[in-house]
KEFITI-79377 format. One record per residue (C-alpha): x, y, z. Coordinates in steps of 0.05 Angstrom, whole numbers, plus 5000, padded with zeros to 4 digits. Layout:
{{X Y Z}},
...
END
This chain:
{{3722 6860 5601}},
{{3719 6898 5534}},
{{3776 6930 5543}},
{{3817 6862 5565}},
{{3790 6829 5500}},
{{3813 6877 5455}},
{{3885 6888 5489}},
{{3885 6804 5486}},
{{3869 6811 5409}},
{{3909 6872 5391}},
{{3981 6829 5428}},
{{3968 6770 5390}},
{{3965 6810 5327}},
{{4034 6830 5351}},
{{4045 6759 5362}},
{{4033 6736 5292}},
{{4072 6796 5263}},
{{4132 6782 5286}},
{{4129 6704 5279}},
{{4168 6674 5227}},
{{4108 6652 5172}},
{{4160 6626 5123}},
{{4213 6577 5130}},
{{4248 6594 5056}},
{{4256 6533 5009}},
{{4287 6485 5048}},
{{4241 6479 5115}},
{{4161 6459 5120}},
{{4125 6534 5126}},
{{4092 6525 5192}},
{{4019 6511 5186}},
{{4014 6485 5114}},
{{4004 6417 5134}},
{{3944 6427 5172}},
{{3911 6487 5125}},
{{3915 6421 5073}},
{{3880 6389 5120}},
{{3826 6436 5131}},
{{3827 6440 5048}},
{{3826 6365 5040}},
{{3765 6358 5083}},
{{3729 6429 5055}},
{{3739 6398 4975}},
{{3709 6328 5002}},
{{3656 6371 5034}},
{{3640 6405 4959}},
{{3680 6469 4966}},
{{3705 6455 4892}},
{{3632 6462 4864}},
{{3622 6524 4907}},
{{3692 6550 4883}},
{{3669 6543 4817}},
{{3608 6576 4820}},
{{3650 6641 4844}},
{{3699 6647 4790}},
{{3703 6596 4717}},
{{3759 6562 4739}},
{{3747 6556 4813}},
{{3733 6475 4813}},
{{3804 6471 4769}},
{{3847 6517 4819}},
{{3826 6488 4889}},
{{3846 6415 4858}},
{{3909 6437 4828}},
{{3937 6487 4882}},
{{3917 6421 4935}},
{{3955 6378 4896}},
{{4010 6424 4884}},
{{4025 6447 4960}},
{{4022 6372 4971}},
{{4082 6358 4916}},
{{4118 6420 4946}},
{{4119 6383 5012}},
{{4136 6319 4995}},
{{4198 6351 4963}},
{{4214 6364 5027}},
{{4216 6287 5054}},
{{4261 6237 5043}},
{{4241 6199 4979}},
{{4212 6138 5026}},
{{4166 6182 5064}},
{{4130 6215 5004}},
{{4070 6171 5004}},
{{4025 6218 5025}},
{{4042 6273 4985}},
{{4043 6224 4926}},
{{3974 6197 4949}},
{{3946 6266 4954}},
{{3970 6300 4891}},
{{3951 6235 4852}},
{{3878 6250 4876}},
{{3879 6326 4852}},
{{3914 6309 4790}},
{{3848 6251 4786}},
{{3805 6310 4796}},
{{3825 6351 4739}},
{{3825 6299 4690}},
{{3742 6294 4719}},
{{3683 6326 4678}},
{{3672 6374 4727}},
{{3753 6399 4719}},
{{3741 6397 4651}},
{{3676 6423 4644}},
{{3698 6501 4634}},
{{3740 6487 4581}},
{{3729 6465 4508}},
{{3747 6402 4472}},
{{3757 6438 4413}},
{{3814 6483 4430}},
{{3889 6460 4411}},
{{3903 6431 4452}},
{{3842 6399 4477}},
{{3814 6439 4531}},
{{3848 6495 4521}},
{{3925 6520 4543}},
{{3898 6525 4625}},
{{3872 6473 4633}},
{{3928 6431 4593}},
{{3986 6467 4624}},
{{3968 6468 4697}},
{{3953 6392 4691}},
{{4014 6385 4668}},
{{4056 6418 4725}},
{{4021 6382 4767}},
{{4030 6310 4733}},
{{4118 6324 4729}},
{{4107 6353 4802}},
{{4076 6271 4811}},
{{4135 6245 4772}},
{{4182 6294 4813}},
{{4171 6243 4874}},
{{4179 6183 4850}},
{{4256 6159 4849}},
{{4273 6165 4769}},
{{4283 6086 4766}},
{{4219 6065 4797}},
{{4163 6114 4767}},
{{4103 6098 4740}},
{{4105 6081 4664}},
{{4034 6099 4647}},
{{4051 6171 4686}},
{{4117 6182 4649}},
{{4071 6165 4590}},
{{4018 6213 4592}},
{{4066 6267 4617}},
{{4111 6262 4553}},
{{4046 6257 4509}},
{{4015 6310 4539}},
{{4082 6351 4533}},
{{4085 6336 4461}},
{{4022 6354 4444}},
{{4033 6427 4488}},
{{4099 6438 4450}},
{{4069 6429 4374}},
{{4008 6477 4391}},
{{4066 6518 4408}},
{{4098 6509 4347}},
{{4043 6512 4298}},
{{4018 6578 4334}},
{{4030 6647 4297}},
{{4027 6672 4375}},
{{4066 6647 4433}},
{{4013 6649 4472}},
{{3957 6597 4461}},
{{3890 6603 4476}},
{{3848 6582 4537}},
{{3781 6593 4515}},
{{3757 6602 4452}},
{{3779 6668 4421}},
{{3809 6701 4491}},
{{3890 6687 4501}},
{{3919 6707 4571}},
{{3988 6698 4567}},
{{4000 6676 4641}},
{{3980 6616 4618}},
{{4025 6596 4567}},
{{4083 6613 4615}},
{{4059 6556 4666}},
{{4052 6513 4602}},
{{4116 6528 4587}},
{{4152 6515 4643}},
{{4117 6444 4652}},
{{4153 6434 4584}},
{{4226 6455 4618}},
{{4208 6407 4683}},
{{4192 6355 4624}},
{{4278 6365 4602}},
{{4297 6353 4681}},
{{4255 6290 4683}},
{{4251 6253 4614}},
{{4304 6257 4564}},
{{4293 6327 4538}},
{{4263 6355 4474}},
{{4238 6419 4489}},
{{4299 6465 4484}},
{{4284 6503 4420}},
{{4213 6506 4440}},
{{4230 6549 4495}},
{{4285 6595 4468}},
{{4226 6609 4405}},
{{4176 6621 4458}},
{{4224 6663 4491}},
{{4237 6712 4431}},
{{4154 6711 4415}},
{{4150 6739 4484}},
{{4212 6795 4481}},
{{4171 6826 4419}},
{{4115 6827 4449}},
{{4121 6860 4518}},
{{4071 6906 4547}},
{{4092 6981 4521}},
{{4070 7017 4586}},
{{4111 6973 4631}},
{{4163 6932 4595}},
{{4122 6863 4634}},
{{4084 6801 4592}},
{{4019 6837 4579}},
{{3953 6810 4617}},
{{3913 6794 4553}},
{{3930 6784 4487}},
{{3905 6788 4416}},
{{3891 6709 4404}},
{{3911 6706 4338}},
{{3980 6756 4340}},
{{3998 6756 4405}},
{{4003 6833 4412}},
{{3979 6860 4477}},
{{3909 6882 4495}},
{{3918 6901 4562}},
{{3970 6929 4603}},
{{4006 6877 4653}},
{{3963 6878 4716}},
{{3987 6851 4791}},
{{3938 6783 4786}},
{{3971 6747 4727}},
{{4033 6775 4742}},
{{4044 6749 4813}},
{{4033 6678 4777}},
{{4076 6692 4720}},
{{4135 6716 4758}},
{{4120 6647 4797}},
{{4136 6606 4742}},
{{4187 6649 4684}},
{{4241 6627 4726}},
{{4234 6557 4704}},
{{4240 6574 4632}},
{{4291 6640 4635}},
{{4323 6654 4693}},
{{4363 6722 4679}},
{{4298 6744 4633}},
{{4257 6735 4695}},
{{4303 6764 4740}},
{{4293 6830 4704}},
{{4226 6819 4691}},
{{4215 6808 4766}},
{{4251 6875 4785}},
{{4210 6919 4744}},
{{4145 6888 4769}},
{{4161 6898 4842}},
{{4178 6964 4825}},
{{4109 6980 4796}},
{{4069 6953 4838}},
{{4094 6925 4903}},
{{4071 6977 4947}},
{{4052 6994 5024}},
{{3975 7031 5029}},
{{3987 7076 5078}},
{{4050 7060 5106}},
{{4014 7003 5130}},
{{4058 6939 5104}},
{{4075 6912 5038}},
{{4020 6886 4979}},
{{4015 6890 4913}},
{{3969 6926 4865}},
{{3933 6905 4806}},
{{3948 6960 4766}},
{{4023 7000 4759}},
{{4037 7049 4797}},
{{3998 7111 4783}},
{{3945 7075 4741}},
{{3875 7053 4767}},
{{3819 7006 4732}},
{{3760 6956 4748}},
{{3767 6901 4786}},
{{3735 6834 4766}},
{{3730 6762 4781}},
{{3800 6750 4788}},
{{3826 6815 4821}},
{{3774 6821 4871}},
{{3761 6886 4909}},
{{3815 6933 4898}},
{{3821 6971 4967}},
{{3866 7030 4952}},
{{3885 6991 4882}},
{{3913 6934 4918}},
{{3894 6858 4900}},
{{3892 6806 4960}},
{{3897 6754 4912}},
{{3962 6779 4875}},
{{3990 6792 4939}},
{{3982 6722 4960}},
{{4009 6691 4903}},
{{4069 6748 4901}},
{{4095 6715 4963}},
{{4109 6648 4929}},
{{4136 6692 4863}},
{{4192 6731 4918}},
{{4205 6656 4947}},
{{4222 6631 4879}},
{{4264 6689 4860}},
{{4298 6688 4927}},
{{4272 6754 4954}},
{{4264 6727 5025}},
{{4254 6801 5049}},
{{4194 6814 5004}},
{{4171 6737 5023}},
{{4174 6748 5098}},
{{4140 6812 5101}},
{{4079 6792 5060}},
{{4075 6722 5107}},
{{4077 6766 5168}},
{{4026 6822 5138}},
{{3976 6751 5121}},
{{3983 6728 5187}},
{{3950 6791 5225}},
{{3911 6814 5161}},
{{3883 6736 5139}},
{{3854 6728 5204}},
{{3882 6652 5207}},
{{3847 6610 5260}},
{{3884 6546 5291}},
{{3868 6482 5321}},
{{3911 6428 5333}},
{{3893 6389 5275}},
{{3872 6443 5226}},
{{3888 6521 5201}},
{{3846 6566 5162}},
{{3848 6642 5141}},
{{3786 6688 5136}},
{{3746 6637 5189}},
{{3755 6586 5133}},
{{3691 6628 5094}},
{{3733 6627 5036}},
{{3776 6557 5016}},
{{3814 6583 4951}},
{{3852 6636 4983}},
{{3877 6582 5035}},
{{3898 6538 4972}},
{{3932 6598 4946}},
{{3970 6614 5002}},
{{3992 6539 5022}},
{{4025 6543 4952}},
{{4049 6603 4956}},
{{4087 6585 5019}},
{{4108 6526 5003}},
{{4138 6561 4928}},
{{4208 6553 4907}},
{{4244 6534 4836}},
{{4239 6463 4810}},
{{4275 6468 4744}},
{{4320 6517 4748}},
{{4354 6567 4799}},
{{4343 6648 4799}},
{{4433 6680 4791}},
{{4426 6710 4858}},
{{4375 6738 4902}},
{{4351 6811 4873}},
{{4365 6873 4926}},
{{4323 6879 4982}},
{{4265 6930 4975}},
{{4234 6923 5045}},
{{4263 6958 5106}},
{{4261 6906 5170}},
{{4232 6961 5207}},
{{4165 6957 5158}},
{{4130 6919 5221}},
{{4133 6982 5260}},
{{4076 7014 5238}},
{{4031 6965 5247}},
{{4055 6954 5309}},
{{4042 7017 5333}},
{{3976 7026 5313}},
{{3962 6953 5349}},
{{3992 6981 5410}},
{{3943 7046 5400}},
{{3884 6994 5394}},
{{3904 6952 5452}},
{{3918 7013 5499}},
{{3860 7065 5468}},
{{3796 7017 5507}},
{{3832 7030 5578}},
{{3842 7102 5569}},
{{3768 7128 5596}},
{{3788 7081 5661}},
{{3854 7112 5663}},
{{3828 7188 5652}},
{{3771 7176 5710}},
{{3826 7149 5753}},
{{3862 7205 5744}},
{{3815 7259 5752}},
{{3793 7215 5816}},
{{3866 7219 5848}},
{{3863 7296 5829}},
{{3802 7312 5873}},
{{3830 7264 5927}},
{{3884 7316 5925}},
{{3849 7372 5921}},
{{3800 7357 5981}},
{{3859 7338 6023}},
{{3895 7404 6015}},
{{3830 7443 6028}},
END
């Protein structure tokens, strides 16, 4: 019976390896639609508060990535069946404007609350706007949306730095790129403003690259903008999400470099990304998580939706297919979770991430492939070795059995 169980696990493994996980920018990636719906009934159920009290910003991320994946499929519809992606990003966009999304952040910050907080929000609000028919949107949305973009574009411009701060004092530059590029999706809705911004934002963040690596730094000096830490996997997976709304040929060569320093594949073992470049270790934290041979779960995650949006289907598929045998998904009918549901944000994180592709602006081509379609094999071998390895003591005894049979007969 063991050994039936195991060969039964180690085939579907095989199963959900080869599987398509992705269905590119155009299709609905299968199973998105019902992890929201696990998610929608975990963050009615309080997982925001216990999000938060894992990581500062856990509360805001759960809400926004919801309402995001939600946006990403209503794109999808036909503009008269959006109403429940409209519905449902409405209600996370309702939720960050809340105390408790606002909690983590300060008031006193330009803008208020802080560069996160501000710029995420207002992704999300132009993703809102994005599916609503341009003649029949919602005034006081358009409203807010250009108010809030104003008031993101002249901390901008009265900063020394092109990279705001979040908190008080501490400036991570990942976060003035999604800022930024809510201020390019603010062009492709309302009549646009923001052009200059962008290009001087642009030539803040040439000078200003990380030395070791030639990528946007992880942390910043607040008040110069001059990097305080090297570029590490976890901001980058978001950035390279989101610089191709603001730049596309700067990001495409930013994009190559970082999957040349740290896309990897641990022991031969499929592709993920690590949190520091190749040949370079440090600590993990909050944010990172464990780093099992230097690799970051969460970067890879949010990687896949950064190759979607650059067009590196390869890279894309492969990191889908390695999440479906290593995120130990479990389905029902109605519902889809990864890691036995223990763990809600990563779910959020990879329903965006699968449902990523450009909204402003498109990548000039897709970059060369960097991942062999044979990088299954592995894997599948050593799932064939663990489905096969539990009948071997049967298949030995047998044998030796058979052998005496022999041996007795001839004697």
């Amino acid at each position: 019976m063991l050994a039936v169980a195991v060969g039964l696990c180690a085939l579907a493994g095989m199963v959900r390896l080869v599987a398509p996980a992705t269905a590119g920018t155009t299709g609905e990636p299968p199973g998105v639609r019902r992890q929201l719906t696990f998610l929608r009934s975990a963050l009615d159920g309080g997982a925001g508060d216990e999000a938060q009290r894992l990581f500062p910003e856990g509360y805001f991320f759960l809400h926004a990535l919801y309402g995001l994946a939600w946006v990403e499929l209503g794109m999808r519809e036909p503009a008269g069946e959006r109403s429940a992606a409209l519905r449902e990003a409405r209600w996370a966009l309702g939720r960050l404007e809340s105390p408790s999304g606002r909690a983590p952040f300060s008031p006193d910050l330009v803008p208020p609350y802080g560069v996160f907080h501000r710029g995420w929000s207002n992704w999300l609000r132009g993703g809102v706007l994005s599916l609503q028919p341009a003649g029949s949107r919602d005034p006081a949305e358009s409203r807010r949306f250009a108010d809030d973009s104003a008031a993101l574009a002249d901390a901008f411009g009265a900063s020394a730095s092109p990279y705001l701060e979040a908190y008080p004092g501490q400036a991570w530059p990942v976060d003035s790129t999604v800022a930024m590029a809510s201020l390019r999706l603010h062009d492709t809705l309302l009549p646009p403003r923001y052009a200059g911004t962008a290009e001087r934002w642009l030539e803040g963040v040439r000078r200003r690259l990380d030395p070791r690596t030639g990528l946007v730094p992880h942390r910043v000096d607040p008040g110069t903008g001059e990097p305080a830490e090297v570029a590490r996997g976890t901001s980058q997976s978001v950035v390279h999400r989101f610089l191709p709304e603001i730049d596309p040929a700067f990001a495409a060569g930013q994009y190559l470099r970082f999957r040349d320093r740290y896309v990897a594949s641990p022991l031969g073992l499929g592709p993920a990304v690590r949190e520091y470049p190749e040949g370079m270790d440090g600590p993990a934290d909050v944010d990172s998580g464990p780093l099992p041979l230097g690799v970051s779960l969460s970067a890879t995650v949010v990687t896949l939706g950064a190759a979607q949006v650059h067009g590196d289907a390869p890279l894309a598929g492969a990191l889908a297919g390695y999440g479906e045998l290593a995120g130990l998904p479990v389905d029902t009918p109605w519902t889809k979770r990864y890691a036995f549901g223990l763990l809600p944000a990563g779910d959020a994180f990879l329903a965006w991430s699968k449902t990523a592709r450009p909204w402003v602006a498109r990548p000039p081509g897709p970059p060369p492939a960097s991942v062999s379609g044979w990088w299954r094999l592995p894997l599948l071998t050593v799932l064939a070795a663990i489905g096969v390895a539990p009948w071997l003591p049967a298949l030995v005894r047998r044998h030796r059995h058979h052998r005496r049979l022999r041996t007795g007969r001839r004697g």
